[in-house]
VEXDREN-2710 file (C-alpha; in Angstrom, 1 decimal):
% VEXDREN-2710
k/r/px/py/pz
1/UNK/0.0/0.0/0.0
2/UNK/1.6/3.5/-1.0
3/UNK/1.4/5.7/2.0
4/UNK/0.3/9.5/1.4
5/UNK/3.0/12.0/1.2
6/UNK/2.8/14.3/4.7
7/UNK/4.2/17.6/5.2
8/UNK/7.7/17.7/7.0
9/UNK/5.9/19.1/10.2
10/UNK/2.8/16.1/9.9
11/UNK/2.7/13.1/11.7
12/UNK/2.7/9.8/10.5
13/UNK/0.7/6.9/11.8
14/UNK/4.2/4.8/12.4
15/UNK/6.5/7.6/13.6
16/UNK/6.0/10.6/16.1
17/UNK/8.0/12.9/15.1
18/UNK/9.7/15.3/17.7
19/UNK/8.0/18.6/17.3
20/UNK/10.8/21.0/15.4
21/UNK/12.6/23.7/17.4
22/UNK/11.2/27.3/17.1
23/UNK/14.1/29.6/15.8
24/UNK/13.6/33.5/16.4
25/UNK/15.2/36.2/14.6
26/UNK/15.1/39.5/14.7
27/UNK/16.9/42.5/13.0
28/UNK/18.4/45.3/13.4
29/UNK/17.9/47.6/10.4
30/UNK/15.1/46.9/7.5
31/UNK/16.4/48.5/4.8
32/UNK/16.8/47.7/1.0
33/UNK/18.7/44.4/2.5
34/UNK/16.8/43.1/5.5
35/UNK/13.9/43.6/3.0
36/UNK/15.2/41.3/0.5
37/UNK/16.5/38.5/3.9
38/UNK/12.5/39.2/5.4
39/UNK/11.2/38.7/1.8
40/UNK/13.1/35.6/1.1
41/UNK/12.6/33.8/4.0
42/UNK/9.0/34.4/4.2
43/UNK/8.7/33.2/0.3
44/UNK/11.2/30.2/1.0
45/UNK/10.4/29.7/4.4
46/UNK/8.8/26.0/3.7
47/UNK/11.7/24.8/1.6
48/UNK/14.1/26.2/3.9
49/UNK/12.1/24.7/7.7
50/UNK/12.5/21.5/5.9
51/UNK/15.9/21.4/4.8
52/UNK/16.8/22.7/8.6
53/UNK/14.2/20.8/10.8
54/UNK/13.4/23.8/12.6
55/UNK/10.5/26.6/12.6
56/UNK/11.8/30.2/11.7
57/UNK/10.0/33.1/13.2
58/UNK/10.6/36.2/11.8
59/UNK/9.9/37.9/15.4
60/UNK/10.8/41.4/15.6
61/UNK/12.8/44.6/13.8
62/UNK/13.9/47.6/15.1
63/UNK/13.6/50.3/12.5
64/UNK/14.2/54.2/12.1
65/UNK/10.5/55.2/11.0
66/UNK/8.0/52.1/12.8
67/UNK/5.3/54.4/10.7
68/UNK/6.8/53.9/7.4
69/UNK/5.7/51.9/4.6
70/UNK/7.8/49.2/3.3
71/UNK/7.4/46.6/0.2
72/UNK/7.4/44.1/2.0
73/UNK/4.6/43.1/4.8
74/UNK/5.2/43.5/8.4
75/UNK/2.5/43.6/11.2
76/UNK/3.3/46.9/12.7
77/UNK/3.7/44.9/16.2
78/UNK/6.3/43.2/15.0
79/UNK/8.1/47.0/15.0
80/UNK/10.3/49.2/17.6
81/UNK/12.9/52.6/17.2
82/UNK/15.0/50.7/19.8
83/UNK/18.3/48.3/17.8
84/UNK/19.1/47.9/22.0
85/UNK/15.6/46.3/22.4
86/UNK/16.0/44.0/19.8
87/UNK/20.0/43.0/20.4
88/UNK/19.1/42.2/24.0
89/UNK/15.5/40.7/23.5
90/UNK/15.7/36.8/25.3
91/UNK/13.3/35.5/23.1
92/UNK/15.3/36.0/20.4
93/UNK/18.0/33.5/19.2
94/UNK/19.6/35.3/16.1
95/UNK/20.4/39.4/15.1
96/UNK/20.7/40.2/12.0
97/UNK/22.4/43.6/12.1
98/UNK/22.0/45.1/8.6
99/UNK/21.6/48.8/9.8
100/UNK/25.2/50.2/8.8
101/UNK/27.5/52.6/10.2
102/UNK/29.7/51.4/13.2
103/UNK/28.4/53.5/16.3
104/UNK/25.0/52.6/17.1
105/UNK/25.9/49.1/15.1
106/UNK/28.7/48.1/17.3
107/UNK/26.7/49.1/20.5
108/UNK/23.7/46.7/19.0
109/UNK/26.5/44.0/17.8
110/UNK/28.2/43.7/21.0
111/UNK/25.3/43.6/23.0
112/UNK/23.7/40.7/21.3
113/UNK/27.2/38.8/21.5
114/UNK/27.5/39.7/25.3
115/UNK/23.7/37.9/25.6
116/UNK/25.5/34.7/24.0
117/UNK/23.1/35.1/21.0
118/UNK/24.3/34.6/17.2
119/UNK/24.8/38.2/15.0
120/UNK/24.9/37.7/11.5
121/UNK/25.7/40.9/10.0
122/UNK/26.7/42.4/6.6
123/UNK/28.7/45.6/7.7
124/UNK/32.6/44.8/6.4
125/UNK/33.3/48.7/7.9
126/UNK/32.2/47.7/11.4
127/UNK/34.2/44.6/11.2
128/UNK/37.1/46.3/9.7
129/UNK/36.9/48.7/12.6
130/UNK/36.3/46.3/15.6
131/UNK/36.5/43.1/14.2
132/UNK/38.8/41.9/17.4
133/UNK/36.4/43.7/19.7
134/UNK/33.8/42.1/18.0
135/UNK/35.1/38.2/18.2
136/UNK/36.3/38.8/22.0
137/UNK/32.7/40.0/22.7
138/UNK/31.0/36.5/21.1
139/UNK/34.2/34.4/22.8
140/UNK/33.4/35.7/26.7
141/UNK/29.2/35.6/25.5
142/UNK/29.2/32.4/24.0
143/UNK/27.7/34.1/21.0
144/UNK/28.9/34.1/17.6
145/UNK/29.0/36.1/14.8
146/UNK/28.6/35.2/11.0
147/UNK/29.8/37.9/8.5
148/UNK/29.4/36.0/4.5
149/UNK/27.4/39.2/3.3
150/UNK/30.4/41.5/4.4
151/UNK/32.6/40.8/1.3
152/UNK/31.4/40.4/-2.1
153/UNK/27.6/40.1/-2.0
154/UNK/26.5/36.9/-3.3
155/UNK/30.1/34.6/-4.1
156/UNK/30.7/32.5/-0.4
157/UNK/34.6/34.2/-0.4
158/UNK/34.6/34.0/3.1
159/UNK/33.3/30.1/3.8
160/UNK/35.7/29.7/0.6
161/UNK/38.8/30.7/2.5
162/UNK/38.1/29.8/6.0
163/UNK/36.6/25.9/5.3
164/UNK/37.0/25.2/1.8
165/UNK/40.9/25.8/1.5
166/UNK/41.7/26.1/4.8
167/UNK/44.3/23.5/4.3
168/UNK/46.3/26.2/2.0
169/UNK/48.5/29.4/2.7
170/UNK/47.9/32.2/0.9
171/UNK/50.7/33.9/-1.1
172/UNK/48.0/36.2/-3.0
173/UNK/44.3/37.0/-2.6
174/UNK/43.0/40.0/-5.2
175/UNK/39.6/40.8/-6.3
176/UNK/37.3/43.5/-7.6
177/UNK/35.2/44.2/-4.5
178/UNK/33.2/47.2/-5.6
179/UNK/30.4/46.5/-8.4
180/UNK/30.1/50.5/-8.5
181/UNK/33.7/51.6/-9.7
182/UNK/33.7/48.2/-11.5
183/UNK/30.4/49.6/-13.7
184/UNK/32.2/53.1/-14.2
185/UNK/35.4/51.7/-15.3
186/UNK/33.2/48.9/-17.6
187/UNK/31.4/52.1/-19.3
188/UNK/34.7/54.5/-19.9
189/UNK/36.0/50.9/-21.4
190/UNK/33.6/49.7/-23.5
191/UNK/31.7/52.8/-24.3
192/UNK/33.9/56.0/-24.2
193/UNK/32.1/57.9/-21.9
194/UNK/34.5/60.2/-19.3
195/UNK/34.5/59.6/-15.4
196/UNK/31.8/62.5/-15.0
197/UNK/29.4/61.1/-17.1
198/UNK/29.5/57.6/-16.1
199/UNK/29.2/58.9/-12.5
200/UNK/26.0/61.0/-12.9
201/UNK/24.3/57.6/-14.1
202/UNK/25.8/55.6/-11.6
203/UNK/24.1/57.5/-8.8
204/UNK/20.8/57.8/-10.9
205/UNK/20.9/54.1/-10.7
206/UNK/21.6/53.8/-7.3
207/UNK/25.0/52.1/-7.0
208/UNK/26.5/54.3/-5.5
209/UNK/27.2/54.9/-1.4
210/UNK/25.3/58.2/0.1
211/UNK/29.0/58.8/1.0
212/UNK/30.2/58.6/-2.4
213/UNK/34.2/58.2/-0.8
214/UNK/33.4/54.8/0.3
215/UNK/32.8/53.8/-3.8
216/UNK/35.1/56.0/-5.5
217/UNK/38.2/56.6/-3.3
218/UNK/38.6/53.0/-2.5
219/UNK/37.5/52.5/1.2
220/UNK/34.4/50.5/0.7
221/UNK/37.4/48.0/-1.0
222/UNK/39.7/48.6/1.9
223/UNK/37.2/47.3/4.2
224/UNK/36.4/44.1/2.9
225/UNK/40.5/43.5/1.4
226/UNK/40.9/43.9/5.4
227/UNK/38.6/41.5/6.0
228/UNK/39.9/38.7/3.7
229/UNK/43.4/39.6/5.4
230/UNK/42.4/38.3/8.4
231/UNK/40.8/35.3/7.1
232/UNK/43.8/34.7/5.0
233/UNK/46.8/35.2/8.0
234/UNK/44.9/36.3/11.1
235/UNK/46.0/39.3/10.8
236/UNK/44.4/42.2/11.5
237/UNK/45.4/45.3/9.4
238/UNK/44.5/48.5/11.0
239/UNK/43.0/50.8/7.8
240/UNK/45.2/53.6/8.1
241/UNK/48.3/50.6/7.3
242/UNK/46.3/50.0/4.2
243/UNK/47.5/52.5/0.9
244/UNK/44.3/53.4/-0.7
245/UNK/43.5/54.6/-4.2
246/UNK/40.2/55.3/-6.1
247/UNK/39.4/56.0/-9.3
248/UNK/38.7/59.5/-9.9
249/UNK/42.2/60.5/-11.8
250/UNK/41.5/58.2/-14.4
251/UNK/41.0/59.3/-17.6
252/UNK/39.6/57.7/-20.5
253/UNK/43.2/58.5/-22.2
254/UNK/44.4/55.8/-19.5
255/UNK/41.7/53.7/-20.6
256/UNK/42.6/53.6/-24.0
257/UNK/46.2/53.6/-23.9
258/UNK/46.1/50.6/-21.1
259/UNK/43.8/49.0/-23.8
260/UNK/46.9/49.6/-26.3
261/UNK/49.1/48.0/-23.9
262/UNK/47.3/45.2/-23.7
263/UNK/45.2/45.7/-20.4
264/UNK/42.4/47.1/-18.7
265/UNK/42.4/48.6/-15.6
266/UNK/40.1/47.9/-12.8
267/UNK/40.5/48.9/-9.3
268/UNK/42.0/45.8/-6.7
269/UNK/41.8/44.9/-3.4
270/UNK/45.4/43.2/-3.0
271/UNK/46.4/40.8/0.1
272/UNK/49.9/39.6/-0.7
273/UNK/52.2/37.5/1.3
274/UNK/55.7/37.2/0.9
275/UNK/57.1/33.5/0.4
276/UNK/60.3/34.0/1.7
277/UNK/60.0/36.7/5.3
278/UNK/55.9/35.9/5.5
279/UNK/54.8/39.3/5.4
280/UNK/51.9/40.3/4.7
281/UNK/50.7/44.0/2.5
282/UNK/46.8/44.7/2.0
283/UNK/46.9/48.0/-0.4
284/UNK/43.6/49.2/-2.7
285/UNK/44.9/50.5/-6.2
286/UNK/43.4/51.2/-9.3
287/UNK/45.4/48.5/-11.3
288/UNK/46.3/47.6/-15.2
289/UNK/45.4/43.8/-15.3
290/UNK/46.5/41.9/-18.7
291/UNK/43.9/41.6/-20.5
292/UNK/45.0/37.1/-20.2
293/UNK/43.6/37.3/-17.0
294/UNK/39.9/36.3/-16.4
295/UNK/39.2/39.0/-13.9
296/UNK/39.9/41.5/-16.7
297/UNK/36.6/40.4/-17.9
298/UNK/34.6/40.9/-14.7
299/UNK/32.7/44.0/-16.0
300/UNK/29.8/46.0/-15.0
301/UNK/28.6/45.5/-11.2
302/UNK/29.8/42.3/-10.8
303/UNK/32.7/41.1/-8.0
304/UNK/35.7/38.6/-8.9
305/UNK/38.7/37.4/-6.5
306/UNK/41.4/35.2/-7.5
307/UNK/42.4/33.5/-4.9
308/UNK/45.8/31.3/-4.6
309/UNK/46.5/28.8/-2.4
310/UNK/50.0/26.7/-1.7
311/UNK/48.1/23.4/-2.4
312/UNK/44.8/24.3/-4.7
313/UNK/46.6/26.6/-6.9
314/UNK/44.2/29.7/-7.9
315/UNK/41.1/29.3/-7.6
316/UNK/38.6/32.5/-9.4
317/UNK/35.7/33.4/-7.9
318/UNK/33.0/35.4/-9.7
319/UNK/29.5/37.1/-9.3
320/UNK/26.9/40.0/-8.2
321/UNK/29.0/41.9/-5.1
322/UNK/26.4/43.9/-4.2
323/UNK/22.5/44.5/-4.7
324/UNK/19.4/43.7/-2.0
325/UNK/19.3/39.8/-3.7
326/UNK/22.9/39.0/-3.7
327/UNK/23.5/40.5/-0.6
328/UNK/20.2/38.5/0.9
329/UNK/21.1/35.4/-0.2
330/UNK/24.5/35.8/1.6
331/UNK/23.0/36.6/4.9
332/UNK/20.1/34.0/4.5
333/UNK/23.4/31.9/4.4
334/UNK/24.6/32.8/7.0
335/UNK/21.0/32.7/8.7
336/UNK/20.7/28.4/7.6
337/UNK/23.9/27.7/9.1
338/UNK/23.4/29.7/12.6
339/UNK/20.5/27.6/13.0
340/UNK/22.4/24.1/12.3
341/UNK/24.4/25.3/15.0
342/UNK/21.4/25.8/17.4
343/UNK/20.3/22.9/16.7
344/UNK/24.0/21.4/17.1
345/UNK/24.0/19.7/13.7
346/UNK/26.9/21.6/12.6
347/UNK/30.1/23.3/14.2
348/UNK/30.3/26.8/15.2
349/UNK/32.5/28.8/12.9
350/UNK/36.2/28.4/14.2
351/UNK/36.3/30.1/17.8
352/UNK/36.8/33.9/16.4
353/UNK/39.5/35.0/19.4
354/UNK/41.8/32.1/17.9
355/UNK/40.9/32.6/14.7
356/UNK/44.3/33.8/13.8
357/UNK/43.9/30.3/13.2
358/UNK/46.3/31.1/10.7
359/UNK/49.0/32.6/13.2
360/UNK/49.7/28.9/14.0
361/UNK/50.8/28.7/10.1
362/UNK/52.3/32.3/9.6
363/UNK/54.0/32.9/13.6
364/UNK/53.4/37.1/14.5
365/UNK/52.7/37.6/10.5
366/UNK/53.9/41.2/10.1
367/UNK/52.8/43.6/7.9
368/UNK/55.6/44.4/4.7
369/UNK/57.2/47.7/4.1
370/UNK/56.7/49.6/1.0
371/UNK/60.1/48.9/0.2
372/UNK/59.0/44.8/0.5
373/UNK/56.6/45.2/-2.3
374/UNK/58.0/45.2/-6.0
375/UNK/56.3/45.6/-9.7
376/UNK/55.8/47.3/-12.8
377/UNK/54.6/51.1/-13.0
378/UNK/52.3/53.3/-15.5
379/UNK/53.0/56.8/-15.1
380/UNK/51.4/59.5/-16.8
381/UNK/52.8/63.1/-17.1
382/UNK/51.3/66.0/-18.1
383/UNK/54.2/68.3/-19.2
384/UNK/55.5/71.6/-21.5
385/UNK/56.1/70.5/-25.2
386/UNK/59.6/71.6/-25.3
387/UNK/62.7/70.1/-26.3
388/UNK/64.9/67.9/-23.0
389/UNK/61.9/67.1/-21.2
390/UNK/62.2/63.5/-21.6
391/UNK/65.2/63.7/-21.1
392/UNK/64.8/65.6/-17.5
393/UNK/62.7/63.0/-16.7
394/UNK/64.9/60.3/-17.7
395/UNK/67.4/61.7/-15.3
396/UNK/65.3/61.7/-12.1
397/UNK/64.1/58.2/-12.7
398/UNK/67.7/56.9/-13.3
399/UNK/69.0/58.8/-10.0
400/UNK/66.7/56.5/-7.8
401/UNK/67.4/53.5/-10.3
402/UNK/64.4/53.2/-12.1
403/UNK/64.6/51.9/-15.3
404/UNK/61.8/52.8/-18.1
405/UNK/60.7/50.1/-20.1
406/UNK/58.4/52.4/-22.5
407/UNK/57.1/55.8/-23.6
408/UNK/53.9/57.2/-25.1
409/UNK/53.9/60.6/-26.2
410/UNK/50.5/61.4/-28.0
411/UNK/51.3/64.4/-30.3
412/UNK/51.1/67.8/-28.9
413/UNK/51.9/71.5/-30.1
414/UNK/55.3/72.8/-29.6
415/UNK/55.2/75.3/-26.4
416/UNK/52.1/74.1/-25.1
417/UNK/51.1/71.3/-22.5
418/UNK/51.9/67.8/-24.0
419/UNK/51.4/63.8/-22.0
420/UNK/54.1/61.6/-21.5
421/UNK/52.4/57.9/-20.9
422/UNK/55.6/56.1/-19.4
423/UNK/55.7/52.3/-18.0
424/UNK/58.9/50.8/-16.1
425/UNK/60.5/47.7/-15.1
426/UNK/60.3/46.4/-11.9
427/UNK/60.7/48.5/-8.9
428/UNK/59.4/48.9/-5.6
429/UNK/56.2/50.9/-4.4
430/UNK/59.2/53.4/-2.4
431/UNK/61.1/53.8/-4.8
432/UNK/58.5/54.7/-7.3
433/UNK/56.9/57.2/-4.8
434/UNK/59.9/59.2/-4.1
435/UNK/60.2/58.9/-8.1
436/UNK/56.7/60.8/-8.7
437/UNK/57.8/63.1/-5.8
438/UNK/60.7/64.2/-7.6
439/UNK/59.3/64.1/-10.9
440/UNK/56.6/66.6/-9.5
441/UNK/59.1/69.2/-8.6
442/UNK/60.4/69.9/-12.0
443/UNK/59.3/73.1/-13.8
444/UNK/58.3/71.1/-16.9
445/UNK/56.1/69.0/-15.0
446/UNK/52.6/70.7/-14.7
447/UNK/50.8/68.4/-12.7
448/UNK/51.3/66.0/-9.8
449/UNK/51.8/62.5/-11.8
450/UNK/49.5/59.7/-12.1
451/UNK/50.4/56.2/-10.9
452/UNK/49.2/53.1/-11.4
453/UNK/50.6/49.4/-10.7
454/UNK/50.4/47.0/-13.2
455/UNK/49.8/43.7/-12.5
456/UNK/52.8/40.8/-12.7
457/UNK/50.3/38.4/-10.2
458/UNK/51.8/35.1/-10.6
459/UNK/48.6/33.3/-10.5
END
């Protein structure tokens, strides 16, 4: 006789089932993203009690405006103005803290951990600030705290690097880590429109920060290139150790002659490693990449990290970094796998205080000077079109021993201001800035010069 198929939840006539564990979960924050995790997990909510075995109550929120309308439906009880109220609620077993910022955050954050509940939250510039306050706070509470959606939206980097290849070391982790200066630089490339304009419909789209620094001078990178530091070596960087760059000096001159050269530039979160002393450089630099590698052809918003590892090799990584779906799925993630470790079907994430798990591998990794980190250098020059000036430049650059391995000069009218497009063998990032220092101080030289790295990643 074929038996009827029952719910998950029903009870069969030959087995009582043990009636699931009720999960509660609350959040902190309900904007574009803990609409899409509320949205989600209400439309997937069956499929996703099943796979866990547990019931998920989406209990509470704390919000700025409980008044406001929102897409998505939420009984206005479910609603306070207090993130404390929520972080510290006992009913509740899991915060999702997705309001942003690192004041009132952190306050909300640690409080949960210090109740021993879980946090999973998507803000990589609260972690990058107290990320060892942070992981002390869920050590002492027995809490934890779950961060996926704080680098790269919707690729797993972090579950990637801390339990996929944790058996490797890692001599080199880069990636494009901001989908909005990925789409202005994918515009200027493929359809010759300047920085300005690309800009104006970037924000009319949306992509970009209400603090448009965090995009476009690099630090929304910085952040998360932190982040994937300490996964990588246990290390943590503090930001001001971390040279940052964004993308505002470049021209679609630099696009085009990079193209000519055989690359494209995109900006790069960089976490290198030396082989031979073990030290470790995070830096943030708009970057020529050969056009060879695959993450030259990450374009418009979407994210890519290479990642290589002593054992795997180099691994590539690619998809949507930001966005309320990408984002979601990350922290409903993060979500499924705080409640298998409620229920105890799965291991906590490694114990966050020791997670300089990788200090056991790298001993007191320190951080490299500039003079540890070598490559190859673009440099552009805006100087007077008049006869020596190359050769004034040559001189400076062979005084501090760096050697030029090319020059572009696009023509120009005698007397008036002409570009010098220059690229060099390999030096080292000190070097090179005491280069442009001295190359700023001659009379022919009209503006500060433009740097970029260029890529020699052995990947």
């Amino acid at each position: 006789m074929r038996l009827p198929v029952r719910s998950f939840f029903s009870y069969s006539p030959f087995c009582k089932m043990a009636k699931p564990r009720t999960i509660n979960i609350g959040f902190i924050g309900l904007g574009i993203v803990g609409q899409g995790v509320w949205k989600h997990i209400q439309r997937n909510r069956a499929e996703l009690e099943h796979r866990l075995g547990a019931r998920l109550v989406l209990h509470s929120a704390a919000v700025r405006d409980p008044a406001k309308k929102r897409p998505v439906r939420i009984s206005r009880s479910r609603l306070c103005s207090d993130p404390l109220a929520v972080a510290t609620d006992p009913k509740l077993d899991i915060v999702c803290e997705l309001m942003g910022g690192t004041t009132l955050a952190k306050k909300a954050t640690l409080a949960a951990l210090r109740c021993g509940k879980i946090v999973v939250s998507a803000n990589k510039a609260l972690l990058c600030q107290s990320g060892e306050k942070i992981f002390q706070a869920a050590k002492k509470g027995g809490g934890h705290f779950f961060f996926e959606a704080s680098v790269a939206g919707g690729i797993p980097i972090i579950k990637v690097i801390r339990e996929g290849l944790v058996a490797n070391r890692f001599d080199l982790i880069y990636g494009i880590l901001n989908g909005t200066c990925n789409y202005i630089l994918t515009r200027m490339d493929c359809e010759g429109l300047t920085f300005d304009e690309t800009i104006k419909e970037a924000r009319r789209l949306g992509y970009v920060e209400a603090d448009e620094s965090l995009d476009l001078d690099g630090w929304d990178t910085a952040h998360k290139a932190v982040i994937l530091g300490y996964l990588a070596h246990g290390k943590w960087v503090k930001l001001r150790q971390v040279p940052v760059e964004g993308i505002r000096r470049i021209t679609l001159e630099d696009i085009g002659w990079a193209r000519d050269l055989g690359y494209k530039i995109k900006l790069l979160g960089i976490v290198s490693r030396d082989a031979k002393n073990g030290k470790v450089f995070v830096r943030v630099q708009p970057t020529l990449i050969s056009k060879t590698k695959i993450l030259s052809h990450v374009d418009d918003v979407f994210n890519g990290i290479s990642v290589t590892g002593d054992i795997v090799g180099t691994t590539v990584h690619i998809g949507r970094g930001a966005g309320q779906d990408a984002t979601a799925s990350a922290v409903i993630s993060d979500i499924t796998d705080a409640v298998s470790t409620l229920l105890g079907k799965t291991s906590p994430p490694p114990a966050e205080g020791d997670f300089g798990g990788k200090t056991s591998v790298i001993p007191g990794a320190e951080l490299a000077d500039l003079s540890d980190i070598s490559g190859h250098y673009y440099i552009r020059l805006s100087v007077v079109d008049k006869p020596g000036v190359l050769a004034e430049v040559s001189a400076v650059m062979a005084k501090l021993g760096v050697s030029i391995a090319s020059v572009i000069q696009p023509k120009a009218t005698l007397g008036k201001k002409a570009t010098l497009i220059l690229t060099t063998h390999s030096s080292n990032e000190k070097i090179i800035q005491e280069t442009c220092r001295n190359l700023k101080r001659l009379k022919s030289v009209l503006n500060a010069p433009f740097l970029l790295r260029i890529a020699d990643f052995k990947d």
